[in-house]
C-alpha positions as CSV (number, residue, x, y, z in Angstrom):
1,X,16.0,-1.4,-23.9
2,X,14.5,0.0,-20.7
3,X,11.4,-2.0,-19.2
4,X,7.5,-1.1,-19.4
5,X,7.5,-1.0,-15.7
6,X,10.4,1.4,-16.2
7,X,8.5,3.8,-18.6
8,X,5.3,3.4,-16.4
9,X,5.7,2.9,-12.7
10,X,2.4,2.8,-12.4
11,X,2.2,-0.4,-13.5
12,X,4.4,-1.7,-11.1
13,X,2.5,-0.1,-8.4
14,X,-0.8,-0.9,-9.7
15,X,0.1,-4.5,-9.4
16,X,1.9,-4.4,-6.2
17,X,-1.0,-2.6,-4.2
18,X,-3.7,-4.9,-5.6
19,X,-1.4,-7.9,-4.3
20,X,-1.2,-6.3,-1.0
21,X,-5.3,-6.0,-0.6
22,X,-5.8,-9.8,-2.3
23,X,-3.2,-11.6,0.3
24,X,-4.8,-9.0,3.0
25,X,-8.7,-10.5,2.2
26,X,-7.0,-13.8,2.1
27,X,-5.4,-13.8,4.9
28,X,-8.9,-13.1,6.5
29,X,-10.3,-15.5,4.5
30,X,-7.9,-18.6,6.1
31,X,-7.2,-17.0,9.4
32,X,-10.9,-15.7,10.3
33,X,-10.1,-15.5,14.4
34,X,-7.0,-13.2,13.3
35,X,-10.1,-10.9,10.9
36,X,-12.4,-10.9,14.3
37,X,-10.3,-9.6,16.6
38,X,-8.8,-6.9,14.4
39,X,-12.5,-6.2,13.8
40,X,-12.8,-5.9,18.0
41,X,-9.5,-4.0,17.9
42,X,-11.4,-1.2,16.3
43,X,-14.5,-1.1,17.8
44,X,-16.3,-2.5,14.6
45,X,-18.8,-5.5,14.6
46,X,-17.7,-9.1,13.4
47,X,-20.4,-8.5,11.1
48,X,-18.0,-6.4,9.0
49,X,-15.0,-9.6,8.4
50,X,-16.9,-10.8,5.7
51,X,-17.9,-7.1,3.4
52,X,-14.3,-6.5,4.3
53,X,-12.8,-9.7,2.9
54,X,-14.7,-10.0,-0.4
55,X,-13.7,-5.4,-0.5
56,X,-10.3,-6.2,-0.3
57,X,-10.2,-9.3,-2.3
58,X,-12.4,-8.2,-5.4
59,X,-10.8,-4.7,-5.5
60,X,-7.2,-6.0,-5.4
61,X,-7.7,-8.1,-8.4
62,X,-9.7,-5.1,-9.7
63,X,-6.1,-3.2,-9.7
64,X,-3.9,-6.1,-10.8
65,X,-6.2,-6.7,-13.8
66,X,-6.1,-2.9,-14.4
67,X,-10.1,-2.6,-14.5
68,X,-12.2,0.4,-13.0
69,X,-8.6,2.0,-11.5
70,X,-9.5,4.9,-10.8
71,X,-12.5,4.2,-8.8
72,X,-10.5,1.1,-7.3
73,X,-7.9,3.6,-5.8
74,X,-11.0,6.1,-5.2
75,X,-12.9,3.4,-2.6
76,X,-9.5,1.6,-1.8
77,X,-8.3,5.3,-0.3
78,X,-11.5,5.8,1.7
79,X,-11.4,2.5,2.9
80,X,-7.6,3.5,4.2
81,X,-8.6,6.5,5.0
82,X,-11.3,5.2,7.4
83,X,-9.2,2.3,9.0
84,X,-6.3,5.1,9.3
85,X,-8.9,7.3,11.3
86,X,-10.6,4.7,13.4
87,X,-7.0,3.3,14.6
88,X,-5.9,7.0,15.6
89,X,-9.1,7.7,17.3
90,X,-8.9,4.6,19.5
91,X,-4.8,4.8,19.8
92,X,-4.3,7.6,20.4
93,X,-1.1,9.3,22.2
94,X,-0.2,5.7,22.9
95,X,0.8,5.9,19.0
96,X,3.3,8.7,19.4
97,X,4.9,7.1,22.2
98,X,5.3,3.9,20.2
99,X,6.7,6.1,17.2
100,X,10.4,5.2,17.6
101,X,9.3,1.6,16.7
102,X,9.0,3.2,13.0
103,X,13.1,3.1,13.1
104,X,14.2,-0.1,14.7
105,X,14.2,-3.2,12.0
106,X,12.5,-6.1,13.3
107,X,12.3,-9.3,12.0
108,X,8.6,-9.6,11.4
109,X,6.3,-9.4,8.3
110,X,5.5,-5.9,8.6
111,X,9.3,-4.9,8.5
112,X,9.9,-6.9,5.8
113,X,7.0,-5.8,4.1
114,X,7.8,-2.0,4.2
115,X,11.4,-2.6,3.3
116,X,10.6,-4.5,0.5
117,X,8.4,-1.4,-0.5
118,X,11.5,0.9,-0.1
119,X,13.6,-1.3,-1.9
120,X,11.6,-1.4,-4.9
121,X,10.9,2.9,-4.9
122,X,15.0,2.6,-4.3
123,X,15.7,0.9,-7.5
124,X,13.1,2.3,-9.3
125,X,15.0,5.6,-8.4
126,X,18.0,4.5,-9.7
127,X,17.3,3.2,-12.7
128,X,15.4,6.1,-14.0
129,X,17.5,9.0,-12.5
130,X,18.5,11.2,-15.5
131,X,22.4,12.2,-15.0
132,X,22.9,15.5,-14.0
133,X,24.5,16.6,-17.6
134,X,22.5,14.7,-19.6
135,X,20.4,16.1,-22.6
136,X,17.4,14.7,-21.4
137,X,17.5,17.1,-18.6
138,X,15.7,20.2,-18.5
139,X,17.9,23.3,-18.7
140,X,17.4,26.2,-16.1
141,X,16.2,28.2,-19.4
142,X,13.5,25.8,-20.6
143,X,9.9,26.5,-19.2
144,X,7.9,23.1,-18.8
């Protein structure tokens, strides 16, 4: 008997995204000289650690409780989209020059963060890849 999760990856994900923005606003939450200068690191005023923290906290548990998803991912991927712009705007070139670090494992959260995140895509792969042969594969001659 294969999994929910299995069936639905969405649920995995779901859950595993909403974790990462809860332990993100809690991390702010207990470390606030760690939320202020990543505030100054951008150019934005400390003003904004607070808004931010409760964001990422109350929409995180907005996506691990599977309420309002949609709009959850909707204001989660503006927020992203935002933080992605505001870092490229103030890094930079001095982000392509730093690019190689993308392929060196180091032992630090972030590393062990995204390879975590591979490893579960990885064995979500695996155990739902249809054999090759297998009748639950589409032939060349059926239309979807």
């Amino acid at each position: 008997m294969k999994l929910r999760i299995i069936k639905n990856p969405s649920i995995l994900l779901r859950v595993l995204m909403g974790g990462v923005f809860c332990v993100a606003g809690l991390f702010r939450l207990f470390v606030p000289q760690m939320a202020l200068d990543e505030m100054a690191n951008l150019n934005l005023s400390a003003l904004l650690v607070f808004p931010v923290t409760a964001f990422e906290i109350v929409l995180g548990l907005s996506l691990i409780l599977n309420r309002y998803v949609k709009y959850t991912a909707g204001a989660l991927i503006l927020f992203l989209f935002f933080a992605l712009t505001r870092g490229l705007a103030i890094g930079g070139l001095g982000l392509l020059s730093a690019a190689g670090e993308l392929f060196v494992f180091n032992v630090n959260p972030t590393d062990i963060f995204m390879h975590l995140v591979f490893l579960i895509i990885l064995l979500y792969l695996f155990l739902t890849a249809i054999p090759k042969n297998s009748p639950d594969m589409p032939s060349d001659t059926q239309q979807n």
